[in-house]
C-alpha positions as MATLAB code, in Angstrom:
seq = 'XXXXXXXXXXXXXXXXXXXXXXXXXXXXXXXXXXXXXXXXXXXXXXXXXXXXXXXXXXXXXXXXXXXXXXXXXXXXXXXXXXXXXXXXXXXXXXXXXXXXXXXXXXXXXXXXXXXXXXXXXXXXXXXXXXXXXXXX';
ca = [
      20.345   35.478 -197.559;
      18.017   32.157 -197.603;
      14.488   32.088 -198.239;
      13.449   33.938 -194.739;
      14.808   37.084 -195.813;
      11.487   37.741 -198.181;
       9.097   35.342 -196.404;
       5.547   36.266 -196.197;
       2.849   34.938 -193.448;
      -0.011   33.518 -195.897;
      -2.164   32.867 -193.257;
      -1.687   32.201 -190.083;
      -3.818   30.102 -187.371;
      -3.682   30.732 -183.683;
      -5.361   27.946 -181.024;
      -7.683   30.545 -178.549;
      -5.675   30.225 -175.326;
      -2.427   31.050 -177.435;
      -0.932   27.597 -176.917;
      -0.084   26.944 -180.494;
       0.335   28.676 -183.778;
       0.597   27.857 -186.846;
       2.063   29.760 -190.502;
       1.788   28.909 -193.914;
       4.553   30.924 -195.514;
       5.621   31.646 -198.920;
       9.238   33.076 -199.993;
       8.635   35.184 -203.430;
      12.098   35.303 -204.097;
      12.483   31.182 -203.926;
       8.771   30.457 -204.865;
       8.666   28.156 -202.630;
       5.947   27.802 -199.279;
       6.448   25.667 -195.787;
       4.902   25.469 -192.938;
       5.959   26.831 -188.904;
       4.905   26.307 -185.763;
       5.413   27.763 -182.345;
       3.623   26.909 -179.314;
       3.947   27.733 -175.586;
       5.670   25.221 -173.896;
       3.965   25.690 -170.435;
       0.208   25.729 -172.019;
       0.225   23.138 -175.222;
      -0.372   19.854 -175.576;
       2.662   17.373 -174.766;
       2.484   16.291 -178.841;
       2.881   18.381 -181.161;
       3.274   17.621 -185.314;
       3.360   20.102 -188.406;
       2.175   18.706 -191.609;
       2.413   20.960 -195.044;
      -0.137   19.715 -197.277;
       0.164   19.942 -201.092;
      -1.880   18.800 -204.022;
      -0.533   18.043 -207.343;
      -1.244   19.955 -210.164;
      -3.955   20.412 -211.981;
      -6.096   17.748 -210.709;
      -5.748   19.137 -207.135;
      -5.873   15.430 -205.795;
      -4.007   15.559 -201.978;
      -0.219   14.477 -203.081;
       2.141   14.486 -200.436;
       2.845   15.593 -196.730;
       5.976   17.452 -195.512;
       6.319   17.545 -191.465;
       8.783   18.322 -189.351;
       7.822   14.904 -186.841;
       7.092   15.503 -183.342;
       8.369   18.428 -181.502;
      10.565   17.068 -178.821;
      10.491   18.383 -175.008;
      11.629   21.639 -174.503;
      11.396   22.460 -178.387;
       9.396   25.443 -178.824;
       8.829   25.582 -182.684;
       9.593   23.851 -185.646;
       9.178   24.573 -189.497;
       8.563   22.095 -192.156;
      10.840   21.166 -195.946;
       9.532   23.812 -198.562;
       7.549   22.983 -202.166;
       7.724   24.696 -205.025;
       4.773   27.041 -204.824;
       4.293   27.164 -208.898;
       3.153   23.543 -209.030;
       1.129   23.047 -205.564;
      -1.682   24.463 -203.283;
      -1.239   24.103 -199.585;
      -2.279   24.044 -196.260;
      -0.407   24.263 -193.089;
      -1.490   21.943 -190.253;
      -0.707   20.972 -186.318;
      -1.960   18.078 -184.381;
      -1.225   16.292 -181.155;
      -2.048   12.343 -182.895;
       0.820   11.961 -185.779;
       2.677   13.464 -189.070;
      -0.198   11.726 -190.854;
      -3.524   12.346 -189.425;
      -5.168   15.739 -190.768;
      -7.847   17.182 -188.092;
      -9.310   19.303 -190.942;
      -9.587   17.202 -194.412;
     -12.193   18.387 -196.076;
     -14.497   21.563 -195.966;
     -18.366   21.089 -196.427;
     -20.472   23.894 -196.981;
     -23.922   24.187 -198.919;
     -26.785   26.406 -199.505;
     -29.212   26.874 -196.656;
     -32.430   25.788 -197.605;
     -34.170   27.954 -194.932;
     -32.511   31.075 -195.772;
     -34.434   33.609 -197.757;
     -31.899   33.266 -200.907;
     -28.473   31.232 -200.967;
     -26.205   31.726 -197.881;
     -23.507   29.398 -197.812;
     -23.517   27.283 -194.406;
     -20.553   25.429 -193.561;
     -21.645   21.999 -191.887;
     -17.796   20.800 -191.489;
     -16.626   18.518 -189.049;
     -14.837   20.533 -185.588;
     -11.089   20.219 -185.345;
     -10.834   18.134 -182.637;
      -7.542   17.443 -182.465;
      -5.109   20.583 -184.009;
      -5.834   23.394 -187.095;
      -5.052   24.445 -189.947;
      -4.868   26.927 -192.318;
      -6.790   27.612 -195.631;
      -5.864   25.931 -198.766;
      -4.127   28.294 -200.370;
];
């Protein structure tokens, strides 16, 4: 039966021209989450990595990565090894620069001090070089 039979789509991130997609997913009958990725071969970039995220608990500090390496010509999509999802948070991540390199590490957003009462603003860096999703 495996862990695909009851996997869920936690959120899912799609580049604008379609090129590349990427899933965090979640199995509630293995409580376990991994990361896919599928991406047009004719219209992505020449690399492309997954990364799965996860923090440790309960600090939350950033503990490991999980990738499936660089997609190899003519490979189409690629999933990543699964975490328990009981002990972790995650995100789901693609690139075109290595299995390391995050293009979204951290989320900034404040107050907006001209607003007429609190409205978050988020002042993040762009993704320059992939996506990813929430942490979730």
């Amino acid at each position: 039966m495996g862990c695909d039979a009851d996997a869920e789509i936690l959120q899912q991130v799609t580049e604008a021209d379609g090129s590349v997609a990427v899933r965090l997913m979640w199995s509630p009958d293995c409580q376990a989450v991994w990361a896919k990725v599928s991406r047009d071969l004719d219209t992505s970039p020449d690399y492309v990595y997954l990364t799965l995220w996860t923090t440790r608990d309960p600090d939350g500090g950033v503990e490991a990565y999980d990738t499936s390496g660089l997609l190899g010509t003519g490979v189409a999509g690629a999933y990543t090894p699964m975490r328990n999802w009981k002990s972790t948070t995650a995100k789901a991540c693609w690139n075109d620069v290595n299995a390391q390199y995050d293009p979204e590490p951290m989320r900034y957003v404040i107050q907006d001090p001209t607003a007429s009462g609190d409205k978050p603003v988020d002042v993040s860096l762009p993704a320059l070089h992939g996506s990813c999703t929430d942490w979730m």
